[in-house]
C-alpha positions in Angstrom: 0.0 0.0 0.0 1.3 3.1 -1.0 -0.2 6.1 1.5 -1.2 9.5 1.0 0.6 11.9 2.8 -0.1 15.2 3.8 1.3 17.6 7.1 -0.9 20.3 8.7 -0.1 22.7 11.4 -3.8 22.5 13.0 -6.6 19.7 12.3 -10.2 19.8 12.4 -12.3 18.2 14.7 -13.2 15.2 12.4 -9.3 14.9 11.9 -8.5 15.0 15.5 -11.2 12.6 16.3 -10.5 10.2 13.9 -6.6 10.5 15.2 -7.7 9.2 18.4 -9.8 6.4 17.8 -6.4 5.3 16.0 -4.9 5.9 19.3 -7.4 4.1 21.1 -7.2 0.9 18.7 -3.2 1.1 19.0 -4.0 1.0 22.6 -5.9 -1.6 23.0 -3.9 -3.4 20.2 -0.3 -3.5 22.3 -1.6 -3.3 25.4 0.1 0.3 25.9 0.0 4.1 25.0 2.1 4.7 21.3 2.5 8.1 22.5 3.7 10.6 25.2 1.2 13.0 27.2 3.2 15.8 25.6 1.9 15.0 22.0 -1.6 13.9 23.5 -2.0 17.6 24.8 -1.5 18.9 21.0 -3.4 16.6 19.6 -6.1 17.3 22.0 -6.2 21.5 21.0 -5.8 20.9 17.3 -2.4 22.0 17.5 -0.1 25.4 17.2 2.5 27.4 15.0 5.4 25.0 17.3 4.9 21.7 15.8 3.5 19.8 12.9 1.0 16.6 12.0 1.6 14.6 9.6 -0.9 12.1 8.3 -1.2 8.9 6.4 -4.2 7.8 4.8 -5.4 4.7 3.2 -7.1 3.7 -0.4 -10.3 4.7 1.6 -9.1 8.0 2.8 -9.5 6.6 6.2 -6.3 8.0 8.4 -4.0 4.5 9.1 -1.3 6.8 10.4 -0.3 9.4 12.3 2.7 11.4 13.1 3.8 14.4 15.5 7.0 16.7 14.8 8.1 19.0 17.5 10.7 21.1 16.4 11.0 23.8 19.3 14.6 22.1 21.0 17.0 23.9 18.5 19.6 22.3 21.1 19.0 18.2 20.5 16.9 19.0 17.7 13.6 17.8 16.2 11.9 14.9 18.2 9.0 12.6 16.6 6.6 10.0 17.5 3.8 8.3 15.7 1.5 5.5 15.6 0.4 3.1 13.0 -3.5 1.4 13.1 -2.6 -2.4 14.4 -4.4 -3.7 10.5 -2.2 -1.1 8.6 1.2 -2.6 10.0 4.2 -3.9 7.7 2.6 -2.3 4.7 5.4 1.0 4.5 2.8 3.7 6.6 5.6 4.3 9.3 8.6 4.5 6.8 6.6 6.7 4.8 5.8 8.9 8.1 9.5 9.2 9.4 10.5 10.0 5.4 8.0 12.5 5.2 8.9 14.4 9.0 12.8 14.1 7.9 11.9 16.2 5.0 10.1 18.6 6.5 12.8 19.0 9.7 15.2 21.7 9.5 17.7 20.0 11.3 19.5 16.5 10.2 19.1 15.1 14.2 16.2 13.8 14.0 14.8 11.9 17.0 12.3 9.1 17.8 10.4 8.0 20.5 9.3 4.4 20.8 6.9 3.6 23.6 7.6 0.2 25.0 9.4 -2.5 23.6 7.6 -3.6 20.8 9.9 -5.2 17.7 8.4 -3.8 15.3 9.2 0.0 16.4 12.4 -0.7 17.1 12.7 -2.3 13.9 12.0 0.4 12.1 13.9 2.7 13.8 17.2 0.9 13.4 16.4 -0.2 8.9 15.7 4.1 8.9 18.8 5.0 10.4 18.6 5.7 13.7 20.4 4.6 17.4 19.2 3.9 20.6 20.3 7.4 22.9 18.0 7.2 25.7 15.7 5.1 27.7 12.5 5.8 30.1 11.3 3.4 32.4 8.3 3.0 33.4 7.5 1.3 36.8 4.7 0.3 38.9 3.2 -1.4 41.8 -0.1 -2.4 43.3 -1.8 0.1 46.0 -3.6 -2.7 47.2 -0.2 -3.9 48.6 1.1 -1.6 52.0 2.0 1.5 51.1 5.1 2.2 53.7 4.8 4.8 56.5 6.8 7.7 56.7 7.5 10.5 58.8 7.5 14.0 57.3 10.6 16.1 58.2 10.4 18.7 61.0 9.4 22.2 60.2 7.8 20.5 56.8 4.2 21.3 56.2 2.2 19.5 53.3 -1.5 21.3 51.8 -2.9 20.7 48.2 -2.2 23.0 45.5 -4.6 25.7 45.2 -5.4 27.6 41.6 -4.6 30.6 41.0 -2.3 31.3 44.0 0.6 28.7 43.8 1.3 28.5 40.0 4.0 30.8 40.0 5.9 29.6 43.3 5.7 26.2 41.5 7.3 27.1 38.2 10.3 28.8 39.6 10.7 25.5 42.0 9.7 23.2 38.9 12.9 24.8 36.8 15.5 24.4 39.9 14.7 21.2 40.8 14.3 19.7 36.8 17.1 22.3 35.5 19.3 19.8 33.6 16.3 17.7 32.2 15.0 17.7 28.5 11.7 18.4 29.4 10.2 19.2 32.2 12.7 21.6 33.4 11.7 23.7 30.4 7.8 24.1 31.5 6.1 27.5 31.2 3.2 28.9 32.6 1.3 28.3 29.5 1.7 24.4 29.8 0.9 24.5 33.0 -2.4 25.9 32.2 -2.9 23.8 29.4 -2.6 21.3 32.0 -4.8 22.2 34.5 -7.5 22.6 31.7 -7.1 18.8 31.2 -10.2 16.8 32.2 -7.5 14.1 34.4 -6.2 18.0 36.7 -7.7 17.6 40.3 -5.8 20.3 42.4 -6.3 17.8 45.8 -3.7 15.2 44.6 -0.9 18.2 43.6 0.9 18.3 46.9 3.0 21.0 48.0 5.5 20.9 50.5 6.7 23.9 52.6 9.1 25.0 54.8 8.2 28.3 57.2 6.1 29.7 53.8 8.6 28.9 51.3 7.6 26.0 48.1 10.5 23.2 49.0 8.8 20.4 47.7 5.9 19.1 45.4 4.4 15.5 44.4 1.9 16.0 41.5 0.2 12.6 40.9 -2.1 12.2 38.2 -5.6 9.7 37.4 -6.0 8.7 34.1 -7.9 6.1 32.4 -11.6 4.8 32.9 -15.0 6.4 31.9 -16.1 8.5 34.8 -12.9 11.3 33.9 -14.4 10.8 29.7 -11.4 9.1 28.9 -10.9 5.4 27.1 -12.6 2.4 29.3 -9.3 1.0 30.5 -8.6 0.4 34.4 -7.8 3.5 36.1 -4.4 4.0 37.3 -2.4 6.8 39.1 1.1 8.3 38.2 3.5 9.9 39.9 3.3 12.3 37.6 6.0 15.0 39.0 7.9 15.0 42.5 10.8 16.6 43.0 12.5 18.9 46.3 14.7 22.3 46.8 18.2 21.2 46.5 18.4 21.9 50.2 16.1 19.9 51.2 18.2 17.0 50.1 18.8 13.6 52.0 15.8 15.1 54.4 13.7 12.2 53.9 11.3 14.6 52.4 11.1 13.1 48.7 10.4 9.9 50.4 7.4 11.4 52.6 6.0 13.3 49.7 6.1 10.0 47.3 4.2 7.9 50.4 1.5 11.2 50.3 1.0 10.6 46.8 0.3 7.3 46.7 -1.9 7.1 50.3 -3.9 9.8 48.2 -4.3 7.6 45.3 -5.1 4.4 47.4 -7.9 6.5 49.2 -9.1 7.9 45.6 -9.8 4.2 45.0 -7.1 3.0 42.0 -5.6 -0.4 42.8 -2.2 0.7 41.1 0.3 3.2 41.0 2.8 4.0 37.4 5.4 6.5 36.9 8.2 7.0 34.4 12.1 7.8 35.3 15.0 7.9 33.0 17.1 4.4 33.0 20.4 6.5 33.9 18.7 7.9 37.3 19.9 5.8 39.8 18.8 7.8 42.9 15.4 8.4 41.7 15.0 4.4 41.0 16.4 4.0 44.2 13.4 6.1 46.3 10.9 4.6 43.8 12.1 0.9 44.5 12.2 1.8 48.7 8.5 2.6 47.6 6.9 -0.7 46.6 8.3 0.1 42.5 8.9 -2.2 40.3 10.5 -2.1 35.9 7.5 -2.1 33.8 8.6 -1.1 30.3 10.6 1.3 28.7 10.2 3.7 26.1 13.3 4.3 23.9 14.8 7.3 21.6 16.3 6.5 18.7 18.4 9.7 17.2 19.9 10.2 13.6 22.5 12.4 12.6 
């Protein structure tokens, strides 16, 4: 099969719709998400002048693929990810969707995310080119196990996060604490509100930590999954979506207390399991996620070219 190809820098409703009911059926398919919350918050608002969709469609015009191109990090350079329908697989859609985003890049380094290790993305990855640079693993554990007890440091007081009062305290925290990593550390105000205008935000399991009035800590967890948030009818499950402390607040114990928080939160919300995602390289954060009940998972892996 030879797909039509076409990029856009917003989609329709129709387009976006039809986008993720290919998302859904991947889903369901490999038993796991083919791609990263960052790209489902684009997707989800049509899209912006900062990145790029391209799409694949079938003899039918039906959309059998679909890829995203983010090419705002001038310093590692463009990233991609995309997804393939589960009956369109093997047929040249996801060659013809990297081809088509190398094109368009304007800078050779191209990188790919692969969620999970499935054979056939890593396949493809390696026959276009590309090396393994980086991995993210993701790890879990029950909450219907004990979650351990913990004792929160002295002088340490923990409250929920409260709109329109604690968003800027937490962004100048959020870019100390995550300064050196790809991502997060680069968060602005607008993507936090993005964000909290996401039907999964619920302000009472964002923890923050403080120390005589100042931000020293934060656990933001996250619910997603299952049908009474309008999202796809899999099991629930929490995250540990962000935590992180004030480098002084170091070897406190307070990381610890704030992760045990998060998941007693979760456990009282009702979800049976717990999921977050750490690079492979991060020994120390493995380390407190492990002395929490955490087991390996999966791992997602970037592939990078040039």
């Amino acid at each position: 099969m030879v797909p039509q190809i076409s990029a856009h820098s917003h989609l329709s409703a129709t387009e976006v719709a039809e986008i993720k009911d290919l998302i859904q059926a991947a889903t369901v398919h490999d038993d796991l998400a083919p791609l990263s919350e960052h790209v489902l918050i684009h997707l989800h608002h049509g899209g912006d002048e900062q990145d790029e969709h391209i799409v694949a469609r079938g003899s039918d015009n039906s959309i059998v693929g679909y890829l995203h191109l983010d090419q705002t990090d001038e310093v590692a350079g463009p990233v991609v990810e995309l997804v393939v329908h589960p009956q369109h697989r093997r047929t040249g859609v996801g060659t013809a969707l990297v081809k088509a985003a190398s094109d368009r890049a304007r800078d050779e380094r191209l990188r790919l995310w692969a969620h999970g290790e499935l054979a056939m993305a890593h396949a493809l990855a390696i026959n276009l080119g590309f090396k393994k640079t980086r991995e993210l693993w993701q790890m879990r554990r029950s909450l219907f196990a004990v979650v351990p007890k913990t004792t929160v440091p002295d002088g340490i007081s923990i409250r929920s996060f409260v709109p329109g009062q604690d968003e800027e305290a937490w962004l100048a925290l959020n870019a100390i604490v995550f300064a050196e990593h790809p991502e997060q550390g680069q968060l602005s105000r607008r993507d936090l509100d993005v964000r909290m205008s996401e039907s999964w935000f619920d302000p009472r399991g964002f923890l923050l930590a403080f120390r005589n009035d100042e931000l020293v800590g934060f656990h933001w967890t996250k619910i997603h999954g299952g049908l009474r948030r309008g999202e796809h009818d899999h099991s629930e499950i929490g995250e540990i979506y962000v935590l992180g402390v004030s480098p002084q607040e170091r070897g406190t114990g307070l990381s610890r207390a704030l992760a045990v928080k998060g998941l007693e939160y979760l456990r009282d919300e009702g979800l049976g399991a717990a999921m977050l995602y750490v690079d492979a390289d991060n020994t120390p954060a493995k380390t407190l996620y492990e002395s929490v009940g955490f087991m390996h998972w999966d791992t997602d892996v970037m592939f990078t070219r040039g």
